[in-house]
N, C-alpha and C positions, 0 to 999 in steps of 0.2 A: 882916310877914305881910300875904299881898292879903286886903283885905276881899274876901267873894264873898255875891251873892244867889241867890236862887232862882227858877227859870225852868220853865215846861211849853212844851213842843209837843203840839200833841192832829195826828195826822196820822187822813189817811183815802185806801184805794187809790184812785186816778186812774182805773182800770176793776173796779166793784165783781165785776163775774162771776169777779175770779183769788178771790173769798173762797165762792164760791157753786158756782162750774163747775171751779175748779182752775186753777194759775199756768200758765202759761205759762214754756217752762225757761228763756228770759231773765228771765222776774221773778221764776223760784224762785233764779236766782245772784245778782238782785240785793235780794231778801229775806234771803237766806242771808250777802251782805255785810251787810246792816243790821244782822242778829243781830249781827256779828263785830263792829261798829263799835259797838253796845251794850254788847257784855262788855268792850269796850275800855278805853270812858268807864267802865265802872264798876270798873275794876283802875286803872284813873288818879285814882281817888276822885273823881268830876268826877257818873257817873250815882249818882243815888236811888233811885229806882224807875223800873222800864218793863213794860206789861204791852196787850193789847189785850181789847176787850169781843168777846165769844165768840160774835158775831150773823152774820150773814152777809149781811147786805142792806145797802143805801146807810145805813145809819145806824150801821154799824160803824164804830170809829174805837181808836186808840190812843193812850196818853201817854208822855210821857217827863219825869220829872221830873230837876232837875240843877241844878248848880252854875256859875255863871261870875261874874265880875268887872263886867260890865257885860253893855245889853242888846244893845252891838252884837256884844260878844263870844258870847252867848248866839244870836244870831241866827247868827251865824258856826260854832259847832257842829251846829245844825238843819240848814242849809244842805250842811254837812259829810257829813253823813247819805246814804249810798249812796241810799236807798228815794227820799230827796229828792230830791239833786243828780243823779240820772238818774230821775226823772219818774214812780217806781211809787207815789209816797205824795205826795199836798200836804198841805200843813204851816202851822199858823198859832201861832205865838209868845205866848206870854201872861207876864208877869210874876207871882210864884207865891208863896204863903211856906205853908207846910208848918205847922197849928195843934196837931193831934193825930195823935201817932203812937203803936202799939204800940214798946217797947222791948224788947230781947233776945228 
């Protein structure tokens, strides 16, 4: 069995006005692929949580917490990330471990 660790991306939109003024319908296909790419990781047992803070100004941001093998692998899933790897969300990587969680 692979050992695996735990990883966050905290991302935040590239142009805050799509959280304030509304997406533009190239970044609502490519928010709507992020979603897709989130239920993915998490039917692949790979996502933990992912959720974003509900503000709408330059201090909005989102996380993604998750599982990978290592943190080039871990940087290789962020990167993977539709909202990332086409320019709607920048993304910064943090090594993570998860202390207290609710159960069931």
């Amino acid at each position: 069995m692979i050992e695996t660790q735990q990883f966050l991306y905290r991302i935040q939109p590239t142009r805050v006005e799509m959280l304030s003024e509304g997406s533009t319908e190239e970044e609502a296909e490519i928010v709507s692929a992020h979603f897709a790419y989130l239920k993915y990781l998490l039917e692949q047992g790979v996502l933990i949580l992912a959720g974003r803070a509900l503000n709408t100004d330059e201090t909005s941001f989102g996380i993604v917490i998750f599982k990978a093998e290592s943190m080039e692998k871990a940087r290789e899933i962020m990167e993977s990330d539709p909202a990332v790897c086409q320019g709607v969300m920048r993304a910064e990587l943090y090594p993570y471990r998860i202390a207290l969680m609710v159960s069931g």
